[in-house]
N, C-alpha and C positions, 0 to 999 in steps of 0.2 A: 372242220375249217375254223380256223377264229373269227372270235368277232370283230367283226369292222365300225360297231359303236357302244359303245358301254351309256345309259342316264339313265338317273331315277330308277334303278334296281330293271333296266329293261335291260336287253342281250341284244342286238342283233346278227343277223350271220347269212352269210350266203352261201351254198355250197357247189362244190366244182361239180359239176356232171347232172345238174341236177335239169328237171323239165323244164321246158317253154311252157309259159308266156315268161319273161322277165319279172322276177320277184324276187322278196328278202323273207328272209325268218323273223322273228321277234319272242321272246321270253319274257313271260314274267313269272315268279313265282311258279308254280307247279303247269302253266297253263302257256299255251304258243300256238300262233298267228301267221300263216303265207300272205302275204300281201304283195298283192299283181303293183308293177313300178307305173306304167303309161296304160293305162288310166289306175291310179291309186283305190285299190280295191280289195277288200277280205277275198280267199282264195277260197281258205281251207280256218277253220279253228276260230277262238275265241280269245278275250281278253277285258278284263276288266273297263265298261265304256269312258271309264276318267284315264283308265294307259291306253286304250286303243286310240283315240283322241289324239293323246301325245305323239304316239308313234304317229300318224298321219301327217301332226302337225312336222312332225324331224322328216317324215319322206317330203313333205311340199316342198321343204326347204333346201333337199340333196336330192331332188329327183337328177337328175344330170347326172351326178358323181353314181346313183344307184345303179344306173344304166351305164356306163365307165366299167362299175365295178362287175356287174353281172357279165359285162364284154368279156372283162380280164378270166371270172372261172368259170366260163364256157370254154375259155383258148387253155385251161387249167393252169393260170397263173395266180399268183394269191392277190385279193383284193387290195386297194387303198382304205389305209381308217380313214373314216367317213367323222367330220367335227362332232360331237353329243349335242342336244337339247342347250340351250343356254337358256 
C-alpha cells in the first residue's frame, strides 16, 4: 500500500485488509510501529522515543483524516495523503 505521509525520514501506511482496531503503520530506519488511531496508542513495535514522539504528535493532528483513511482501505479503496509534520 503506499504511504499516505512521508517526514523527517518516517513512512507512514495503512494497509487494505488489515485488523481491527483502527490504526497506521510508521517506519523509521530498520524499526516500525502499529499505532491504535482513537485512543492514540503503540499496538505492536517500537521506535526511537524523539520519532515516536513525532509521529504522535502528526496523528493528534490527522486523527480525523486517519479514521477517513482507515474507512477508505477497510472498503479496499486507496487512502488520502495525509499533510507531513510541519
Amino acid at each position: 500500500m503506499p504511504a499516505i505521509s512521508r517526514f523527517l525520514g518516517i513512512v507512514i501506511t495503512m494497509y487494505a485488509g488489515d485488523h481491527p482496531p483502527p490504526h497506521f503503520h510508521a517506519r523509521y530506519g530498520g524499526q516500525s510501529v502499529s499505532v491504535g488511531i482513537e485512543p492514540l496508542a503503540v499496538l505492536a513495535g517500537t521506535l526511537p522515543p524523539r520519532v515516536l514522539g513525532q509521529v504522535f504528535e502528526w496523528a493528534a493532528l490527522h486523527q480525523g483524516e486517519l479514521l477517513a483513511d482507515w474507512d477508505l482501505v477497510t472498503a479496499h479503496q486507496v487512502p488520502a495523503p495525509i499533510p507531513p509534520l510541519a
